[in-house]
N, C-alpha and C positions, 0 to 999 in steps of 0.2 A: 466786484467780488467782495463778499464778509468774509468775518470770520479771520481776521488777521490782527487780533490784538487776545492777547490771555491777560486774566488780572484784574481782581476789582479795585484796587488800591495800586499796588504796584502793576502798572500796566505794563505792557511789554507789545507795542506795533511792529510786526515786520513787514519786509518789501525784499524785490529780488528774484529772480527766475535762475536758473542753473548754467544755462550761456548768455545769460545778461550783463550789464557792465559790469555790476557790484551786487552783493546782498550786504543789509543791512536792517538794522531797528532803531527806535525808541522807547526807551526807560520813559518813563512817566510816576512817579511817587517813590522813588527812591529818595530817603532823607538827605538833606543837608548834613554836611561837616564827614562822611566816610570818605578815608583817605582811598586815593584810587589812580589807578596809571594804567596804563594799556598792558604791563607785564600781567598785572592780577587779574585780565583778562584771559592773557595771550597759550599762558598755560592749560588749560581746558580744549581752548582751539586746539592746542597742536596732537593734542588726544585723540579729536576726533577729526583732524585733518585726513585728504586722501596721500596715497604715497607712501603709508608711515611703515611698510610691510609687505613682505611677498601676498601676503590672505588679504589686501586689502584692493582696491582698483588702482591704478597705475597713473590716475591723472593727476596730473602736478602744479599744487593749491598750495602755497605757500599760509593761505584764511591768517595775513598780517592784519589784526584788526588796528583802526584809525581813531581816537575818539575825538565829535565833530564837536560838543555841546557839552555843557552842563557839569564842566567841571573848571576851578577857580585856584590856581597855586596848588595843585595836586587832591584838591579836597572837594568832592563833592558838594553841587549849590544851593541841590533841592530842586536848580530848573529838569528838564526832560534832558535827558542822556543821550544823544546820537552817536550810534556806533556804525560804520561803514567797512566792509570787507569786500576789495577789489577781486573778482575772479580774470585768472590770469592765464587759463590753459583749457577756454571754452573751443572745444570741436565738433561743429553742429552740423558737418555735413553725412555721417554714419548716420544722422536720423531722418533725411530724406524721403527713403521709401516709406516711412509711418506717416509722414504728414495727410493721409487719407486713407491709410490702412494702420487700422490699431494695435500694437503689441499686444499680446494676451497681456490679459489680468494686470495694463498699467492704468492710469488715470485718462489715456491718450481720448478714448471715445464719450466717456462722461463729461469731461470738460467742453470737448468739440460739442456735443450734445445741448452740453445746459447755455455756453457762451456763444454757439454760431461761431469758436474762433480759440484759440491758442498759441500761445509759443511752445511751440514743439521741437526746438533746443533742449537735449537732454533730459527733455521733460519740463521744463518750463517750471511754472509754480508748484506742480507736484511731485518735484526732485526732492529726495530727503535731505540734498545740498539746504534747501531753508533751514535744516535744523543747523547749521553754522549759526543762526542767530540766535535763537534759545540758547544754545550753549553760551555764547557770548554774556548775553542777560542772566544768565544760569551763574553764568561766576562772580556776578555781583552781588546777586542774591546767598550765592554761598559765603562770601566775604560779612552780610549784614548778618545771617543767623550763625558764623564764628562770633561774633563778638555779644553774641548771647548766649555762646555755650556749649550751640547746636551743630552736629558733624553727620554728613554723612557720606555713605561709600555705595558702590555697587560695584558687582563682577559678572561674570559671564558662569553660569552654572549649569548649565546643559547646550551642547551642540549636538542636534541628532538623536541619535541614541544613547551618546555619552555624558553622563550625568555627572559631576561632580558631586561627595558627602557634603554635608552642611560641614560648613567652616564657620569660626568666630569673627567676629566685626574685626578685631585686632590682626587677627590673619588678612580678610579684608585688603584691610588696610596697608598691611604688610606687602604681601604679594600681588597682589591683583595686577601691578603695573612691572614685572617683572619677566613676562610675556606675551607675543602679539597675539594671543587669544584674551586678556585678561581675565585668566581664572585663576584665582587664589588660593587654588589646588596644583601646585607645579605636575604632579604625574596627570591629573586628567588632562591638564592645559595640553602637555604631549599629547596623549591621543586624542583630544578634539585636534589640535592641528593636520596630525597625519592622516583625519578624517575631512577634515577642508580643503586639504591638497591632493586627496583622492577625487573627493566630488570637482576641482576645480581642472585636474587635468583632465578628465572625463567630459569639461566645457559644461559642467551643473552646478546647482550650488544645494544650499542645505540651511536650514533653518534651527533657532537656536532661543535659550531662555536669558534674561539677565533678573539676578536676584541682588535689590537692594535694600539700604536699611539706615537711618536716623538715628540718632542718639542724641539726649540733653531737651527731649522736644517737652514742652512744657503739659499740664494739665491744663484743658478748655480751650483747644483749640477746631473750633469746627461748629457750623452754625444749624443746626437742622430745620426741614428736611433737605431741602435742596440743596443746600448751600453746605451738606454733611462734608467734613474730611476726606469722608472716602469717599463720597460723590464728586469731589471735585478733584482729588490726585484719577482716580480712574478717567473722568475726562482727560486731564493732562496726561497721563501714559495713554490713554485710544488714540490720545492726537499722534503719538509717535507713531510713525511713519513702519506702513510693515506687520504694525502690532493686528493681532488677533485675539488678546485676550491679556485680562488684568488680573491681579487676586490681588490681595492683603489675609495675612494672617495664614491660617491654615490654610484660606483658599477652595481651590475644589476638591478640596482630601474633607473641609467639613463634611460633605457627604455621605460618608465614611465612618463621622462619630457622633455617639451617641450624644443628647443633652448634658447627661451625667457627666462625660467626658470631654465634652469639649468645655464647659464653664469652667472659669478661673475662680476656684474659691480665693476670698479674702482672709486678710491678716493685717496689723501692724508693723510700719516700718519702725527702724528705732529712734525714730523722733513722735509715736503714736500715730501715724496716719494712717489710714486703709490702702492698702496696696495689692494690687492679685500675687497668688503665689507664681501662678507659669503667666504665659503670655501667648497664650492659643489667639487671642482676639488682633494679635498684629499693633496692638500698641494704639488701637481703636474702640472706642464701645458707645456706641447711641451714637455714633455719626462724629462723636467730642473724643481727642485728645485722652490717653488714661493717665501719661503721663511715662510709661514706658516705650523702650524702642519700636517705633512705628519700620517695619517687614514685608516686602512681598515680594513680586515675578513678575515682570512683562514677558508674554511669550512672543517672537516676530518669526513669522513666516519665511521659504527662501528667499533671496532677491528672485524679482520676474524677468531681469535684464540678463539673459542665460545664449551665449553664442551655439545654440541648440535650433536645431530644423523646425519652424513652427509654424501653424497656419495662422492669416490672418484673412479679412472680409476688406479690402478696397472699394469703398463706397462712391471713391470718384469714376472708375472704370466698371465695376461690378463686377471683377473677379474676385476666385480665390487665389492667395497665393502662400507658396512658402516661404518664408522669412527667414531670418539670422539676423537677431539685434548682436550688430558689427561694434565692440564699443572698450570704454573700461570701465570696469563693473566690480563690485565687490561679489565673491562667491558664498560670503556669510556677512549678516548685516552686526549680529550683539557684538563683537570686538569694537568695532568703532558706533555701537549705541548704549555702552558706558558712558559716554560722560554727558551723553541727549539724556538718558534715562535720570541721571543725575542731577542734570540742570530743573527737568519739570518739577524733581522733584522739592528742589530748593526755592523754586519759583511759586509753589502751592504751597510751601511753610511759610515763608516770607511774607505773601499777600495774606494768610492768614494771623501772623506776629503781628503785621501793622494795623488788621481789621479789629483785633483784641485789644491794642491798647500797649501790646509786649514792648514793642516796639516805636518810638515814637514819630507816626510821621512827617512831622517837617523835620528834624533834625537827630541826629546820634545821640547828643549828649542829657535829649530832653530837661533841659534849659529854656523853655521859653522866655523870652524878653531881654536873655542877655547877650549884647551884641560886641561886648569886645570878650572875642575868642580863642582857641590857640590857631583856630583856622581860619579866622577870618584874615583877607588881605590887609598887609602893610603900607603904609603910605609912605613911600621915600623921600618925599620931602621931610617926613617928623625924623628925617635918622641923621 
């Protein structure tokens, strides 16, 4: 199997099935000399850990990350990063009956299909449990573009039919983690909730948006065509698990406005530089960095893992039958895909700081040549 490494610069390999021993990854071109400990990890994890909630699925994942590599007296080496997260409350036998009768609309029959072969443990490699490793890698990446300036946030902005107003990044940032819906709207957060524990005692679930946002991101970032900004965060949010649909900027409401309308006439900042007055284009334009807050939506779908009566096709018997994925399941995925949505997104600024030049990468202090450090290790015999 491909397909398990994001990042042209800063790499990021995972590994890991859902009732497997461990998941984990490798960092690969994260600089030398960034101070780093398991805590700067560990916070992000426990975000998108399960357990953290009634709304959330009920299996109990402590996701204590380990780090194996690649760091030297608290400071990163420059070598490859290994990070390791023991799962500790794998229950693989509610998935039995699928092992040759497919869940609707899981990965169960594409995988059997293309491999002749799966782990069908909770889903195996197509459990959104991998995304425990992005987020992992997500927070290191969010630690290198803090120390150039750069922040970013997401929250949860529509469950359903309930939409939350546009809120300020400062709000954001404020409230977003002050409910287990994270929305940074406290009255809609209430009724998306009362609307997830409608759909969940009902044994359904329901599908929801997360809107996020950057700030401090520099000018020239993004290499066209393929290699565009937006070409590559849209890769990394499709990759998330669920997702059905990306935007930046207006999005699909561009449809809606006129050229007139939707271009950012220009001005000068007060140091003379050209800058747009609004920011219709998402903080994007020609594929480059404008140098304003880059903005958009992941939309994801319900969960499919629904203790609801459903048909499936048994290919080892050749019956049909009715099913019940027996299990724990979340009943809405955006609350705990905040800080996934978060992590791609730090992991596609990052890979692009260090493909620019922003960022230096072999080292933090971009210093080359000079070897006595404040990080560098001590020799105890000199003391």
């Amino acid at each position: 199997m491909n397909g398990n490494r994001f990042g042209r610069l800063f790499q990021v390999t995972t590994f890991g099935e859902s009732h497997g021993k461990a998941m984990g990854c490798t960092i690969s071109g994260c600089p030398a000399g960034l101070e780093l400990s398991e805590d700067d990890i560990q916070g992000d994890l426990d975000r998108r850990k399960p357990g953290q909630s009634m709304i959330t699925t009920s299996r109990g994942e402590p996701d204590a990350v380990s780090i194996k590599s690649g760091i030297q007296d608290g400071y990163t080496t420059g070598t490859p990063i290994g990070l390791v997260i023991q799962n500790k409350d794998a229950r693989s036998g509610k998935y039995e009956p699928f092992i040759t009768a497919p869940r609707p609309s899981h990965g169960d029959f594409t995988y059997s299909a293309k491999f002749g072969t799966r782990n069908w443990g909770g889903g195996g490699r197509s459990s959104a449990r991998e995304t425990v490793n992005w987020v992992a890698a997500g927070a290191i990446a969010k630690k290198l573009l803090a120390q150039e300036g750069i922040e970013l946030k997401a929250h949860v902005n529509q469950i359903g039919d309930v939409e939350a107003p546009e809120v300020s990044f400062e709000e954001i940032k404020e409230h977003s983690e002050e409910n287990d819906v994270r929305c940074a709207h406290p009255e809609t957060a209430a009724e998306m909730q009362e609307l997830i524990e409608e759909y969940q005692e009902e044994g359904d679930s329901i599908g929801g948006s997360i809107y996020f946002e950057a700030r401090g991101v520099p000018v020239g970032l993004g290499a066209p065509r393929f290699d565009s900004l937006s070409a590559r965060l849209g890769q990394a949010m499709m990759a998330v698990p669920a997702t059905t649909a990306f935007e930046f900027g207006l999005g699909t409401e561009a449809a809606e406005w006129t050229g007139k309308d939707r271009n950012d006439d220009w001005e000068f900042d007060e140091e003379g530089n050209p800058t747009p007055v609004e920011n219709d284009h998402g903080g994007i334009q020609g594929g480059i960095s404008s140098g304003e807050p880059i903005y958009g939506e992941v939309t994801l779908h319900a969960p499919t893992s629904i203790p609801k009566s459903q048909q499936t096709a048994d290919w080892e018997t050749g019956e049909l039958k009715e099913e019940k994925v027996i299990g724990r399941h979340d009943p809405v995925l955006p609350p705990r895909g905040v800080p996934v949505v978060e992590a791609m997104l730090a992991l596609t600024l990052v890979d692009f700081m260090l493909l620019s030049g922003r960022i230096n990468p072999d080292r933090v202090d971009g210093e080359p040549g000079k070897y006595d450090t404040d990080y560098h290790p001590s020799n105890p015999q000199n003391e």
